[in-house]
N, C-alpha and C positions, 0 to 999 in steps of 0.2 A: 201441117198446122204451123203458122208465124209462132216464132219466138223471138220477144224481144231483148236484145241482149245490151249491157251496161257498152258505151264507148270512150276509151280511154287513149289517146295516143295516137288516134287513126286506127284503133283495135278493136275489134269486138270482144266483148270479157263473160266471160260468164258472172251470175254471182251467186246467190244463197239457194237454188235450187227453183224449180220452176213455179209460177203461182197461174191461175184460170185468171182470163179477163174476159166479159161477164156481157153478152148484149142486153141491157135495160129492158129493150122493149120483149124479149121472151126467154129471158133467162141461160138462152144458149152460150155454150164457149166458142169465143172468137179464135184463142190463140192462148197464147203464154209469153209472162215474161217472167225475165229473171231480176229479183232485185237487188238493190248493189247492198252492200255494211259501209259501219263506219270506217274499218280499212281501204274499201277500195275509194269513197269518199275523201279520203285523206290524200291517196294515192295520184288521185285525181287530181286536186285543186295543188299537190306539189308541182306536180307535171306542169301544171298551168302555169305555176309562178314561176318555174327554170323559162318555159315558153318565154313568157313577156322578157324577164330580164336579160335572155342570152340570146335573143331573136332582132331582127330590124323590122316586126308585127309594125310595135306602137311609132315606129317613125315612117311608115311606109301606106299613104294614104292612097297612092292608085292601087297597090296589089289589095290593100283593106275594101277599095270600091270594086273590083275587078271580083272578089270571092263575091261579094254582099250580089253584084250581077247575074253571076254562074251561080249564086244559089238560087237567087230569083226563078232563071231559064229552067234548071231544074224543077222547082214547086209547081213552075206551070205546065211544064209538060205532064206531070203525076198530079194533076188537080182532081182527076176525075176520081183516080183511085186514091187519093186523099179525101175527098170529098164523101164518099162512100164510106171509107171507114170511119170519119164521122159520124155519119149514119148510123152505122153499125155499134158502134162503141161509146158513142156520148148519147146517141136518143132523139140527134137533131134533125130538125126537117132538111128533104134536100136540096133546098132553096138556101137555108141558113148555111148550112155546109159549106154550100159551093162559095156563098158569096162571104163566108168566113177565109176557103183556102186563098180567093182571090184577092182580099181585105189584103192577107199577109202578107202576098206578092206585092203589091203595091206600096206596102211596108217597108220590105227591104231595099225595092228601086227608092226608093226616097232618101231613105240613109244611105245609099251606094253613091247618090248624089252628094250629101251631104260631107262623107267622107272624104270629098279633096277640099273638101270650105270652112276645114276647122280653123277660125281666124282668130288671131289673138292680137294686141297693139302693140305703140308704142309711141313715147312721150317724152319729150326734152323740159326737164324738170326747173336745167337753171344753163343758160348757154356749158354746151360740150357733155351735159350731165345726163344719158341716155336712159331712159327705163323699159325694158322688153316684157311684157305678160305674154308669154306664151299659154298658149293652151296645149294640155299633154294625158295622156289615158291616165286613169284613175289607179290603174294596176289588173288584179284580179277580181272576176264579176260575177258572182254567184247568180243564177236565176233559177227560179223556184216558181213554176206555173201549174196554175187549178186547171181542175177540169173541165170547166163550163167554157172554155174557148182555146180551147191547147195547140191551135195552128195560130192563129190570130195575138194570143195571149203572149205567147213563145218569140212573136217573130215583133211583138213590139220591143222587146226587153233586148232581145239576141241582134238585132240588126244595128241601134243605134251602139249598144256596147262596144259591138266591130269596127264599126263605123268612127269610132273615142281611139280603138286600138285595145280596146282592153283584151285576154283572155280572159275564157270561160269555164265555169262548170255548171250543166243544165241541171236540175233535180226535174222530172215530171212528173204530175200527178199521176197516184196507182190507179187510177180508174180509167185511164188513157195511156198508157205504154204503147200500145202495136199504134198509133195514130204518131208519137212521139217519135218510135221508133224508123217510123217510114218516113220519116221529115230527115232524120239525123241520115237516114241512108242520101238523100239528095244531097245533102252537107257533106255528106262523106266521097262523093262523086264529083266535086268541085275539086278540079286539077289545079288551083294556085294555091287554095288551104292547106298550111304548113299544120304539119301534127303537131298536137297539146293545143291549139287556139282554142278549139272545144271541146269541149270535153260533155259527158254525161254519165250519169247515176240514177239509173231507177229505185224508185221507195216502196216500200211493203205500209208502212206505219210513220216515226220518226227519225227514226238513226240516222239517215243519210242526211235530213234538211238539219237537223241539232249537229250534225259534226259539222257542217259547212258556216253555218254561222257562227259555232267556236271558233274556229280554225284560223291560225294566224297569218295564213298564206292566201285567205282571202278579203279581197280590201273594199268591196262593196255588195251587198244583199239586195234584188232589186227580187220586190214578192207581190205577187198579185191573191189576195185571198182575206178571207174575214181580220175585221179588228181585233177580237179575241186573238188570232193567233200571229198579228203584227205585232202586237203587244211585248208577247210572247218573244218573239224574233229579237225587239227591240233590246227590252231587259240581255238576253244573250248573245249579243252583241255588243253589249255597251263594256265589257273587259278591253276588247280588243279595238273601244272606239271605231267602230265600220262606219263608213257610209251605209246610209238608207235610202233605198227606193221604194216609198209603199203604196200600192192603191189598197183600199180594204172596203170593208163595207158600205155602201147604200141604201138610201131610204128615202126614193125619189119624191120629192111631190110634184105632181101638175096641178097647177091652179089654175080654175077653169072660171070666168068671171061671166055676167049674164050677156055682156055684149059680143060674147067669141063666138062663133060659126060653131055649131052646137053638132052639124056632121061632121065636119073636119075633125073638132077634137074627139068625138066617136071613135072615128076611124084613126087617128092617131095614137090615141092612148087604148084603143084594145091593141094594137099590134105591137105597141111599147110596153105594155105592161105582160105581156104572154111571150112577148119573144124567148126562144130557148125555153119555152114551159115557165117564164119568171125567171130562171135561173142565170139572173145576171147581175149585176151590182149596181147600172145603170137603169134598171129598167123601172117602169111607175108604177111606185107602190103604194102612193095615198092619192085620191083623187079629196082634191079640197075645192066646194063647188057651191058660188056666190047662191045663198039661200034660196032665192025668186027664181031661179033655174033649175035648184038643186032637183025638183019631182022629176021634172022633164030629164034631165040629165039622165038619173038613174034608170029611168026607164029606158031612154036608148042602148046604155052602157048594157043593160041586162040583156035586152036581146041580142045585142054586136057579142055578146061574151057566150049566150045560151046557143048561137050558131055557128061557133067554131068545134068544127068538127077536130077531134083528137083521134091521133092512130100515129105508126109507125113511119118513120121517117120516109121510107124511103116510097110511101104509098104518096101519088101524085095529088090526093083527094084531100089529104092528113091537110090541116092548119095549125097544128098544134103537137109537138112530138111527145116523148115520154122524160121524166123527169131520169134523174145519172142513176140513181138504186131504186131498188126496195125498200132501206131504208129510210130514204129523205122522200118518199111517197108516204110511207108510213107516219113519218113524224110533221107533213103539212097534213096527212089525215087529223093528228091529235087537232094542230091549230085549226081546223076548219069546225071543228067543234067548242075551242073554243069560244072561238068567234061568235059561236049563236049563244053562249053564255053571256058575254061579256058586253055585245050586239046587237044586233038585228041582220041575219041572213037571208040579205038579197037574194041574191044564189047561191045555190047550195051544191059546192062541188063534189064529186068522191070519185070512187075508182068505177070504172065503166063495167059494163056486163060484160058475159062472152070469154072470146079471147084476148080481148085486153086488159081482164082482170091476171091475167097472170106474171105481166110487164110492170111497168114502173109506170101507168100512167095515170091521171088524175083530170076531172075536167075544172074547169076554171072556178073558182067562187069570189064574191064580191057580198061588203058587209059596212052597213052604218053603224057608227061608232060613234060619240061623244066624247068619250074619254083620252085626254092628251095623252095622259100619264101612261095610260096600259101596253104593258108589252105587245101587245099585237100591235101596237102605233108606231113604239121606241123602237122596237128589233127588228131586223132583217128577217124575215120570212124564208125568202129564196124558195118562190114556187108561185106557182099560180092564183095565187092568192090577194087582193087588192082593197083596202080598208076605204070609205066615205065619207069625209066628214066636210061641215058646213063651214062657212062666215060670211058675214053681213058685213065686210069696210076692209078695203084695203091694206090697213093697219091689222086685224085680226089677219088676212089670208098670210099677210106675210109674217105674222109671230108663230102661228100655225107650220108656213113650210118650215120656219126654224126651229123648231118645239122637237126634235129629236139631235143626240148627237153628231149625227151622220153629219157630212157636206160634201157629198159627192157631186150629184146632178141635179136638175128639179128643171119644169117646163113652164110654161105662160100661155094662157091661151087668152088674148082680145082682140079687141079691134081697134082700140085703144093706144098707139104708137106711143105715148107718152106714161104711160099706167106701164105700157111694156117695157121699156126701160125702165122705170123708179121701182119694179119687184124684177128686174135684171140685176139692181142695184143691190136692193134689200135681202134678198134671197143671198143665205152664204152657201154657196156651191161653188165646185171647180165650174162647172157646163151648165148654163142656163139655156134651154131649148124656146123660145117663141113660135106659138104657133106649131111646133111638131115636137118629136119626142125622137131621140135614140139617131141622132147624125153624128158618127164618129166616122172619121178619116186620119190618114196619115200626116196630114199637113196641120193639122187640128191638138194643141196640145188639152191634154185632159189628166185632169187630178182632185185631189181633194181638200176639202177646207173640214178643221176640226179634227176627229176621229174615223174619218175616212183616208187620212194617209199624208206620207210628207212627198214631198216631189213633182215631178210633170213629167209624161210617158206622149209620145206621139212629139211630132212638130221638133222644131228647131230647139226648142229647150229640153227636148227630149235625151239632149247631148249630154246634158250638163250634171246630170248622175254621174257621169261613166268618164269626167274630166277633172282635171286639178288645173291651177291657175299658178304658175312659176313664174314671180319676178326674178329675171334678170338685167344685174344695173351694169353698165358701164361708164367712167369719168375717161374723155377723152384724153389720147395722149398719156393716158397708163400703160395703153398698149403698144 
């Protein structure tokens, strides 16, 4: 049986003794890992900062492109059995899987590229009077990744960081260690990565990700995970003034207008709004639908949603995998009854018969709703779960997609080129989708407006978390 163990140094470490990690879809044990404390968390992110400051890491952009390569070569050569454990350990289909380990591959060549083109300027202020803004790693780079995308999630934060120069320390989520750990084994097989560059710490609970954000030896927090606990992050981090990288929750709308191809967005917004069983931050969670469509709409939406079949990931028939526990099936069971309170339950999702009542799975539900204000509208759900509501004018669709705090994502669907830009406009989201729902790549920066997060992960500015910007002047002829 895998046991995943803390990496410190280019070491395997042990830590607090060994914990079950858990398949979703039947309750079986996968493996073990061990999770780290806040000593060896400490130990870690020390490590990292002798790293950066007594190493040629942060000035050394071919050897920084050269690992970010040979990790790449590695992930793809283990996609398959990356991709499986997946399957195995988060609940996903294995379509998702795969084209998640292959996302992060893609991920890292891009920052591998990126990493000899960190360019900075320079400007003759007043004759002989030189000014240099270099560009230089930020320091030390804590990353802190969820479980709903722990190869893809990992490899956006960890590639551009390398790629900056920074050193590292990972925290990953306790629901995904052995998938964690089998990525850090590829990392640990890359012949140019000098020890302390990365570093990792696995979590039982909090101790590990609260001493990293204390800790004075680390100089930036890049967190992928709810607002509530960015929040969180932020507040204890503000002694030590850290930089912030946050993506955090979403609360997508797709606005679906009477003149949009009414199969298209069907077929778009079920596979965006179910993708990972819901459980994504990105993914469509209010479908808001021009009144004089809205009958016909819902009708479609019900049947596209009543004939996805759910099952276990790794069944080639599954369209739909199993949610990360028992618990967050359990607690989208309470909301699903909300919903017929507070509603009208279109469809009525729950847990299936058989033997996939004994898994974490749930089938899809979908619910009209009226009410702006009600938390089934305001809150992140994170599950299969998908709310309906109307408007009659332009002006309503778009106060409607902003009527939550969120501003992550949100879609457009018409036919309309002009309507599609001015709620491209109107809509405050990092990513406005037209026409389809859920295109994320690497070249693509994506982020949040609002209480969905500060920063931009993915693409060229994806750098600039994990950079400092250093004027230096020289007056001619001083030297």
């Amino acid at each position: 049986m895998t046991t995943a163990l803390n990496y410190i140094g280019g070491e395997w470490v042990k830590g607090a003794g060994a914990r079950d990690s858990l398949n979703p879809a039947d309750g079986s044990v996968l493996g073990t890992y061990e999770p780290g404390t806040r000593a060896l968390a400490d130990q870690a992110a020390a490590l990292a900062r002798e790293t950066f400051e007594t190493t040629g890491w942060a000035s050394s952009p071919r050897l920084r492109a050269a690992v970010l390569f040979e990790f790449a070569d590695r992930l793809e050569a283990a996609k398959e059995e990356i991709a499986d454990l997946v399957v195995a350990e988060n609940g996903k289909l294995r379509r998702e899987a795969l084209g998640e380990t292959m996302g992060a591959i893609s991920e890292i060549r891009y920052y591998a590229g990126l990493a000899r083109t960190v360019l900075g300027r320079t400007l003759e202020t007043m004759p002989g009077n030189f000014s240099m803004m270099n560009r230089e790693a930020a320091g030390v780079a804590a990353i802190i990744v969820p479980w709903n995308a722990p190869v893809t999630l990992l490899a956006r934060s960890l590639a551009p960081a390398l790629a900056a120069g920074c050193t590292t320390v990972i925290k990953p989520a306790p629901q995904t260690p052995l998938i964690h750990a089998r990525i850090m084994r590829c990392l640990a097989e890359c012949p140019s990565l000098p020890k302390g560059v990365v570093n990792s710490v696995n979590e039982q609970g909090s101790e590990v990700g609260e001493a990293l954000v204390a800790s004075s030896d680390i100089d930036v927090i890049s967190f992928t995970g709810s607002s509530a606990t960015g929040k969180r992050i932020m507040a204890g981090a503000a002694p030590t003034l850290k930089r912030l990288s946050l993506e955090l929750g979403g609360k997508a709308p797709a606005t679906v207008f009477a003149d949009a191809d009414l199969d298209q967005a069907v077929r778009e917004l079920t596979g965006g709004s179910l993708v990972m069983a819901g459980q994504i931050c990105v993914a469509a969670a209010r479908f808001l639908v021009e009144k004089s469509v809205a009958k016909e709409f819902t009708d479609r939406i019900k049947a596209a949603f009543s004939a996805v079949k759910v099952g276990p990931g790794g069944d080639a028939q599954s369209q739909m995998g199993s949610l990360i526990d028992i618990g967050n099936r359990d607690r989208v069971s309470r909301l699903i009854e909300q919903a017929g309170d507070e509603g009208e339950l279109v469809l009525k999702g729950g847990v299936p018969d058989g033997a996939l009542s004994k898994g974490a799975f749930l089938t899809p539900t979908l619910f009209t709703i009226d009410d702006v204000a009600s938390p089934l509208v305001q809150e992140e759900l994170f599950g299969p779960i998908v709310s309906i509501e109307t408007f009659e004018s332009e002006a309503e669709a778009a106060r409607k997609a902003n009527a939550t705090e969120y501003g992550l994502a949100a879609s457009v669907f018409t036919r309309d080129l002009n309507r599609a830009m001015r709620m491209s406009r109107a809509v405050r989201a990092g990513t406005v989708w037209l026409n389809c729902h859920g295109r994320l790549f690497a070249e693509g920066e994506t982020g949040g407006y609002r209480q969905s997060g500060l920063g931009r992960l993915h693409g060229v500015e994806g750098l600039n978390d994990f950079l400092e910007t250093k004027h230096v002047y020289l007056e001619a002829g001083a030297i």
